[in-house]
N, C-alpha and C positions, 0 to 999 in steps of 0.2 A: 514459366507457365503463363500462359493466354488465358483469362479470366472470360468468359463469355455470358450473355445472359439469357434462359431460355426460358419462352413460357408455356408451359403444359396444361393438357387440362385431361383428369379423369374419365373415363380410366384409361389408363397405359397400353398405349400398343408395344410390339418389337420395335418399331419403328422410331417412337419418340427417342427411346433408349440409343440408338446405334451411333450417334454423333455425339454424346454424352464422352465430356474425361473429369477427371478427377479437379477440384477449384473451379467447376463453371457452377455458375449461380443459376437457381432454378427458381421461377416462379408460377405456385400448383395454385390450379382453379379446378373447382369442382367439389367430388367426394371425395374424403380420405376416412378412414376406420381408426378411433381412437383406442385402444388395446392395450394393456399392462401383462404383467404376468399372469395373473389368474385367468384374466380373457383367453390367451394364449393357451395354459393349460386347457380349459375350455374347446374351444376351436380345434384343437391336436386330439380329444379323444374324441369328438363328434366325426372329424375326418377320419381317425383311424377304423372308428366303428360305421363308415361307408355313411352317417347320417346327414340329412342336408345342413348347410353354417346357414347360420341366422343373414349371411350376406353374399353375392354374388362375388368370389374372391377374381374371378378373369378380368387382370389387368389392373388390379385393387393395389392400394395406397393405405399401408397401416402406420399409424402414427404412434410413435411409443409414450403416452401420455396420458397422465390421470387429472381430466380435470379439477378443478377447485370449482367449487357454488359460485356459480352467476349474483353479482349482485345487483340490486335493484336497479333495474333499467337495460341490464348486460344482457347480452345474449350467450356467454359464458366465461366464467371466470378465467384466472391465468394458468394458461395451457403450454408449460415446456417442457421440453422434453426429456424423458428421465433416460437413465442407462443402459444400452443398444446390448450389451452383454449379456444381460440378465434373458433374452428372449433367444441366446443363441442355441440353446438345445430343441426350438422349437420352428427354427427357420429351415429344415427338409421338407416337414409337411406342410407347414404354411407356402412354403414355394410352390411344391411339388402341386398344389391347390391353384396355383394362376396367379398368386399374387408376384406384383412385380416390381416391387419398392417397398421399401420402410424407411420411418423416420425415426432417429434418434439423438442420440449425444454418445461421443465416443468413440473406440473405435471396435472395430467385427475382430475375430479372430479367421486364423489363414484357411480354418475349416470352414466356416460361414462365407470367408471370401470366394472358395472352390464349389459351394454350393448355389451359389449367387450367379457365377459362369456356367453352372451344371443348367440352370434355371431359366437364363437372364434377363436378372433381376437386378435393380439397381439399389444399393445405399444412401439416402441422404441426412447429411449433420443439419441440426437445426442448433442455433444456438443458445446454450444450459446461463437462464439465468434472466431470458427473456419473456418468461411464459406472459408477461403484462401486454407485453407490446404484440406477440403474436396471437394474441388472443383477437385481438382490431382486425386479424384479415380473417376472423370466425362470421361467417354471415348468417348460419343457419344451424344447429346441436336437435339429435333426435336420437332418445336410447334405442338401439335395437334389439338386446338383449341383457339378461343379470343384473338387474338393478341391485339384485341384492349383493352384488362388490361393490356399491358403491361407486365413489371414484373411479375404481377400475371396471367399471360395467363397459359393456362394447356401445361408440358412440359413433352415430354418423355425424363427421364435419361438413360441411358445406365452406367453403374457404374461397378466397380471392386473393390471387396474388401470393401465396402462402410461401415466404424464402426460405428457401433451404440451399445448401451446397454440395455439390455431386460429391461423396467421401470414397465410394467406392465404383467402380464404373466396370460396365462389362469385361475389360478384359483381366481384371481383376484387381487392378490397381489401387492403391491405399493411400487417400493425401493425405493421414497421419503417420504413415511408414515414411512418405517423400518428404515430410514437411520435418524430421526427424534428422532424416539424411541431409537433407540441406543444413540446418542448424549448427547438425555436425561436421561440415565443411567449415562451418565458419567460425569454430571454438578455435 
């Protein structure tokens, strides 16, 4: 696998996406939507009930992340990224809405993979354990909705550079399915 490195910047067209495979390394500028579960819940009965979301989701970049309090001086505390699973019953309508990537940790199941193709829509892993350091390519945090989750309120990032790794790529590919397979060639 050819490692390549790309750099993006919000919001997402079809375009950025088509040369995307699974282990090329991405680097996002711009806006990305910080959301957890209850966001999510959120966001699914707004769009089911035809009401407008608190953000323009065409071409949008949701990050699966709750941040921690900014400490004195920061512009927002350590931000990484929690488990991509937990939002899979909520990624129809959040696609079927324009968004065209998420961030997470982990990996999708074969149904969010086929909804992702239905969509396309891309997956990227960001790495679980780093929220310290991915926090430095935060340049800008503004709630835009629910303060009262807390952590999980919906948050606009402002980012630079922001790395993440293509996990799932339009034609539906899985580098934790491949990275699997290989492994097990080599037991």
């Amino acid at each position: 696998m050819t490692v390549r490195t790309t750099h993006l910047t919000t919001p997402l067209k079809d375009a950025d996406l088509k040369n995307l495979k699974i282990g090329d390394k991405v680097l996002l500028s711009g806006e990305i939507y910080a959301a957890r579960d209850a966001a999510h819940k959120r966001l699914v009965k707004l769009f089911r009930e035809g009401a407008a979301l608190p953000f323009d989701p065409k071409g949008a970049v949701i990050y699966y992340t709750g941040p921690t309090p900014a400490r004195e001086g920061q512009i927002i505390g350590s931000c990484g990224p929690t488990t991509s699973s937990r939002m899979d019953a909520y990624m129809d309508d959040i696609l079927s809405a324009g968004v065209k990537a998420t961030i997470g940790k982990g990996g999708r199941s074969a149904e969010v993979r086929e909804i992702q193709r239905k969509y396309g829509a891309v997956y990227f892993s960001a790495v679980g354990g780093t929220g310290a350091i991915l926090s430095e390519n935060v340049t800008k945090v503004e709630l835009v909705a629910w303060e009262d989750l807390g952590t999980e309120a919906l948050r606009r990032l402002t980012v630079k550079d922001f790395p993440v790794i293509v996990a799932n790529d339009l034609a539906g590919n899985d580098i934790f399915l491949e990275a699997r397979t290989r492994w097990a060639r080599k037991i």
